[in-house]
C-alpha positions in Angstrom: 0.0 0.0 0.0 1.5 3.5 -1.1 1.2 6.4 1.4 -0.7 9.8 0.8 2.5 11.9 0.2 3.1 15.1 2.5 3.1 18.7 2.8 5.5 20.7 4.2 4.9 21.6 8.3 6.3 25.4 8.2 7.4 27.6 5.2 11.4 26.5 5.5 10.9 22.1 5.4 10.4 21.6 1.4 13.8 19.8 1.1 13.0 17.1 3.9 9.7 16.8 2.6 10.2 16.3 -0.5 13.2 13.5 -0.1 10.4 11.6 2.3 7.8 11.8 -0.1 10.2 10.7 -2.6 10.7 7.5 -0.5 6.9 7.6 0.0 6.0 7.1 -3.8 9.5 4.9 -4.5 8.2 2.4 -1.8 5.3 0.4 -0.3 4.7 1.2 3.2 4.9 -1.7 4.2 8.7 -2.0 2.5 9.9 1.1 4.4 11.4 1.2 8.2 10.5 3.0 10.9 14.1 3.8 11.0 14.0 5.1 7.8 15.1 9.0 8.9 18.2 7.8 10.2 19.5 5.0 8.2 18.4 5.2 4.7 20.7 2.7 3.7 18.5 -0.2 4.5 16.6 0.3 1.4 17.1 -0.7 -2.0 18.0 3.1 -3.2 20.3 4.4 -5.7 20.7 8.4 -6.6 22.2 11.0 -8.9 22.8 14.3 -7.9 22.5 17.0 -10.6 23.9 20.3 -11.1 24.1 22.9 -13.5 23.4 22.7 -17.1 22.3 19.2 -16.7 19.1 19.9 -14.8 16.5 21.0 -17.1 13.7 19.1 -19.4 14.0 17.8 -22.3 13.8 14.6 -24.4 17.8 14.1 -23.8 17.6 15.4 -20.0 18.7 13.0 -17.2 15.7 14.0 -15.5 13.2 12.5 -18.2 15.0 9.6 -18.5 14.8 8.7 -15.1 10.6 10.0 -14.8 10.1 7.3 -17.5 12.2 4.7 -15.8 10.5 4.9 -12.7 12.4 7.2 -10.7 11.7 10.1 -9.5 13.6 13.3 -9.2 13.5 16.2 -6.3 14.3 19.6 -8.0 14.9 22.8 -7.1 12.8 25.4 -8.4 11.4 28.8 -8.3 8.0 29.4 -7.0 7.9 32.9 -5.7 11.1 31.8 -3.6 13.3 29.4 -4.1 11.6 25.3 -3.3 11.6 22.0 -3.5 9.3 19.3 -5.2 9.3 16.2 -6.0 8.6 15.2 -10.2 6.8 11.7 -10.0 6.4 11.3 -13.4 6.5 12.6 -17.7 4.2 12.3 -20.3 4.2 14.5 -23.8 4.9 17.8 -22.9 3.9 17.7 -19.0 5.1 16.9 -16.1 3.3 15.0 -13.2 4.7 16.9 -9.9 3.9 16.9 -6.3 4.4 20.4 -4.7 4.9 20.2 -1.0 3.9 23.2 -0.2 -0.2 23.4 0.1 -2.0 25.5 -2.1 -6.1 25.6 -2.4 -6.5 28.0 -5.1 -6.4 27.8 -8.9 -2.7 28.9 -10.1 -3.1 32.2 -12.5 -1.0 30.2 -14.9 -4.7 28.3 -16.7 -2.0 25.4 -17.9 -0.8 24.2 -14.6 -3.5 21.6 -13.2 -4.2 21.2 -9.4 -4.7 17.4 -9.0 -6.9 16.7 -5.9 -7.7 12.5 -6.7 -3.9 11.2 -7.0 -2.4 11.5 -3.1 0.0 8.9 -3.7 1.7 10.3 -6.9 1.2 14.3 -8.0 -0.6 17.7 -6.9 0.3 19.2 -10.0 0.7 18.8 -13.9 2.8 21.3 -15.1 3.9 22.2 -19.2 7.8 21.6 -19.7 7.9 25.2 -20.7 8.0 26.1 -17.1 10.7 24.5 -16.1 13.8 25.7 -18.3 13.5 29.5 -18.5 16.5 31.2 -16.9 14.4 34.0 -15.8 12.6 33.5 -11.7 8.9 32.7 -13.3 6.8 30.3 -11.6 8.3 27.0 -11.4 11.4 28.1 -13.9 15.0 26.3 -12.9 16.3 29.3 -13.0 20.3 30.3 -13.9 22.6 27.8 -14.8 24.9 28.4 -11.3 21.2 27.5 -9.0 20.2 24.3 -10.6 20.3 21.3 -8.7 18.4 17.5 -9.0 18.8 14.6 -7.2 17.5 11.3 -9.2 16.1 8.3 -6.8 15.5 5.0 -8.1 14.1 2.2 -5.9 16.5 -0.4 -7.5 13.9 -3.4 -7.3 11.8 -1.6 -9.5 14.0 0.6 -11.6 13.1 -0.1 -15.2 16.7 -0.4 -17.4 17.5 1.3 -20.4 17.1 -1.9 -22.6 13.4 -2.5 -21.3 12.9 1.3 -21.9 14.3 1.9 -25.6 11.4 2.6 -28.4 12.4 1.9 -31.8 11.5 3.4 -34.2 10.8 2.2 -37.9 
């Protein structure tokens, strides 16, 4: 069984939020130990921390490879500060994402979808045009220097490149 994922408690715990609900979504609860805070290493978990020019979205990106592996990624981003979510998962040109900080109003931005029925995966669906502008806009990555990801994999289900590959004729 897969746990609701979390909201942040005050306006400064988006990081450690967002690495449990990563762990949340990667695992069954039932897979996951209560002395998971302070000894991560008893779970099957692999990362990849990102910096720089290689954080951003795109069909060659890190990032979307590891969305449509099975992983998931916790990004840094701009909101009207700079935050941390966690990206669950890709599809076309959209990101599924879950934003840990609580929000019950409809975002200005009419292309950025509040999810209410999915607690165990997303909050948000957001266009990959938010993500790569340099400029501080909702949800932009921001400059180069700022970027930062780290990819998580829960190795037991982490699908591999080779069961991953679409050919094409």
């Amino acid at each position: 069984m897969k746990n609701p994922l979390h909201y942040q408690f005050s306006e400064y715990d988006c990081g450690p939020t967002t690495m449990q609900n990563a762990i949340s979504f990667l695992f069954e609860r039932e897979e996951i130990p209560p002395e998971i805070l302070r000894n991560i290493d008893k779970l099957a978990v692999s990362s990849k921390y990102l910096s720089g020019k290689s954080v951003y979205i795109g069909n060659e990106s890190y990032v979307n490879d590891a969305l449509k592996r099975g992983g998931v990624v916790v990004l840094r981003l701009y909101t009207d500060e700079w935050h941390y979510v966690l990206l669950t998962g890709i599809d076309g040109k959209n990101v599924r994402m879950f934003d840990p900080y609580y929000c019950d109003q409809e975002y200005e931005q009419k292309d950025i979808i509040r999810v209410l029925d999915q607690p165990t995966c997303c909050n948000r669906i957001v266009p990959w045009k938010y993500f790569n502008k340099m400029a501080l806009n909702m949800y932009s990555l921001g400059p180069y220097d700022g970027r930062e990801a780290v990819i998580l994999f829960n190795e037991k289900t982490r699908l591999t490149e080779e069961e991953t590959i679409e050919y094409f004729i």
